[in-house]
N, C-alpha and C positions, 0 to 999 in steps of 0.2 A: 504494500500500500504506500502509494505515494504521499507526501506532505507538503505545503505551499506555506510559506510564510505569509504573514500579510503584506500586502502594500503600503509603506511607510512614505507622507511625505514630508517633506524639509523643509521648511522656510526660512530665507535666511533675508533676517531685518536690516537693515543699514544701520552703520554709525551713525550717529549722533555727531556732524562735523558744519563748521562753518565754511557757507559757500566763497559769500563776499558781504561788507557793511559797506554804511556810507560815509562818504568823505566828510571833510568838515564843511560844515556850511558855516555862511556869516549873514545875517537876517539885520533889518528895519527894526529896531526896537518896537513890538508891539505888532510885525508880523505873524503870521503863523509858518512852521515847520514841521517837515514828513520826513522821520529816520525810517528806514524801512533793510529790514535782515535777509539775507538769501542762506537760509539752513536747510541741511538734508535730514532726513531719518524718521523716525516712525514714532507717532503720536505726540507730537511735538507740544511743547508746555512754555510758555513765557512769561518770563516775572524783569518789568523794567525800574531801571532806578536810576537816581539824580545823585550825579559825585559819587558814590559809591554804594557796596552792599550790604551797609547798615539795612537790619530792619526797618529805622523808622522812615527811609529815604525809599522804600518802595512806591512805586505811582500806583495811583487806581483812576480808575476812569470817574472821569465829572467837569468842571466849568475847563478848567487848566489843561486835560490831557485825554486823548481818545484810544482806543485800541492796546491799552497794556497790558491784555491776555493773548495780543498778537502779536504777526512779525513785523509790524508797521504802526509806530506812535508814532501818532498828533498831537507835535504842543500848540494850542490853538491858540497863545500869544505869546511871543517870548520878549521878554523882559529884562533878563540877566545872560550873561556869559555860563554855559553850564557844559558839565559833561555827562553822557547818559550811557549807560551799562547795562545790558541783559544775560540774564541765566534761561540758558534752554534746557530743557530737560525732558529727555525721549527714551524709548523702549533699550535703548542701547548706551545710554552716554548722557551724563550734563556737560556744559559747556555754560564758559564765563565770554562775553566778548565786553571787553573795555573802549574807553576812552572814544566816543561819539560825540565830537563837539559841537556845538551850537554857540556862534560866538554873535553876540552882536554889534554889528558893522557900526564904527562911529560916523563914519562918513554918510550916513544917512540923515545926520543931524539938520534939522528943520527945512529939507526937501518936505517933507509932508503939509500940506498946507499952501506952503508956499506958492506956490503957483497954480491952482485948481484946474487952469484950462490944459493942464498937462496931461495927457494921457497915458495909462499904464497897460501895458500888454493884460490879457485878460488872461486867467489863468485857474485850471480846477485841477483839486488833485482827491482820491478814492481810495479811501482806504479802509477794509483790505479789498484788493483786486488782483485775483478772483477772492468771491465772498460768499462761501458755500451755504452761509447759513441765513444770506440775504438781509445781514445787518450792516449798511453799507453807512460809512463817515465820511461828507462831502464837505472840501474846504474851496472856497470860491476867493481870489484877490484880482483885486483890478477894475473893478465895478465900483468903486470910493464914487458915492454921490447920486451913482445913477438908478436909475428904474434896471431891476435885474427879473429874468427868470429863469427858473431854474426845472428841467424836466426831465425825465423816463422816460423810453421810448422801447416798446417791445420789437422784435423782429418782422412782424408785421404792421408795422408803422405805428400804431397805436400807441399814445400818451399810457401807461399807469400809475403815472403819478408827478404833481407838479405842486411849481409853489414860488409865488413872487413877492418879491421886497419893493416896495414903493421910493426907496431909499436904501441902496446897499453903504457896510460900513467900509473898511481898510480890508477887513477881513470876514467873512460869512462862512459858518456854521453849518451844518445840516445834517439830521441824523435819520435816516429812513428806514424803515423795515420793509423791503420786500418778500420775504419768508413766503408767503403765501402762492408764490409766482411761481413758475416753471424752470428749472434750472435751463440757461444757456447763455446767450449773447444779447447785451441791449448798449442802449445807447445814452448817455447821457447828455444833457445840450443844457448848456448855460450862456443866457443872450442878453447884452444891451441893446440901447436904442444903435448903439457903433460898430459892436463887436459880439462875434458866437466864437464858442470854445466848444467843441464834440469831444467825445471820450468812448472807446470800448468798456463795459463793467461786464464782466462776465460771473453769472453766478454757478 
């Protein structure tokens, strides 16, 4: 009588390794900024913080900061010279990545205001993207003053979801749940009376 083992299979998870971070950036006092992680491996965990990995310097999402259980924080205004840290931690490995800085530009000193007929490139940035769980954090600059709108757009053209400022500030916010939507490809479109910005969001 013959005997068969069973069929064994193997799965083999990746480390836990850092792809690439972002350079340093140098911001407008009172702009906003998007660090964003390129990590590999399996079941990914992030914990972000400010100068260092003191407990009490962990960030949490609210008015100051978006996406800190992601690969992509939003400091939705920066204010100070800072540097930002995160711990990943995945089925295979933690990882520390340091020194993310955020410096802000002096040379930006009383451009703002000053001259209003000036126009600023228009600019959105989505995070995270791709955003599988269809909680998607939209930062809009470059719209200082004007009538702004800001929309969703499905694959078959369709708006599911909008939203206008009568008055945009330096910087604009927006926090949407799609959740309810069909994963794929849409479009984001944020427009003045001057200028449209498009964006792929893919959920």
């Amino acid at each position: 009588m013959a005997y068969y083992a069973p069929e064994l299979t193997v799965t083999v998870l990746p480390t836990t390794e850092l792809v690439s971070k972002p350079d340093e950036q140098k911001i407008c006092k009172g702009a906003g900024a998007v660090l964003t992680l390129n990590v590999k491996g399996d079941s990914l965990r992030y914990e972000w913080y400010e100068n260092s990995f003191a407990n009490p310097n962990r960030l949490a999402d609210g008015a100051e900061y978006k996406g800190t259980g992601t690969n992509s924080l939003t400091i939705v205004a920066v204010n100070n010279s800072s540097k930002y840290l995160t711990r990943v931690t995945g089925t295979c490995g933690t990882i520390q990545v340091n020194s993310m800085s955020v410096k802000v530009d002096g040379s930006c000193k009383g451009r703002i205001g000053v001259d209003e007929t000036d126009e600023l490139d228009l600019s959105v940035v989505v995070s995270p993207n791709p955003a599988p769980d269809g909680q998607l954090h939209i930062m809009v600059r470059g719209a200082q003053g004007q009538p702004l709108r800001v929309q969703l757009v499905n694959a078959t053209g369709r708006t599911i979801t909008e939203q206008r400022l009568p008055k945009a500030g330096q910087t604009e916010t927006l926090d949407w749940n799609i959740s309810n939507h069909p994963m794929g490809m849409y479009l984001l479109q944020a427009a003045t009376p001057t200028q449209t910005k498009t964006i792929k969001v893919i959920k």
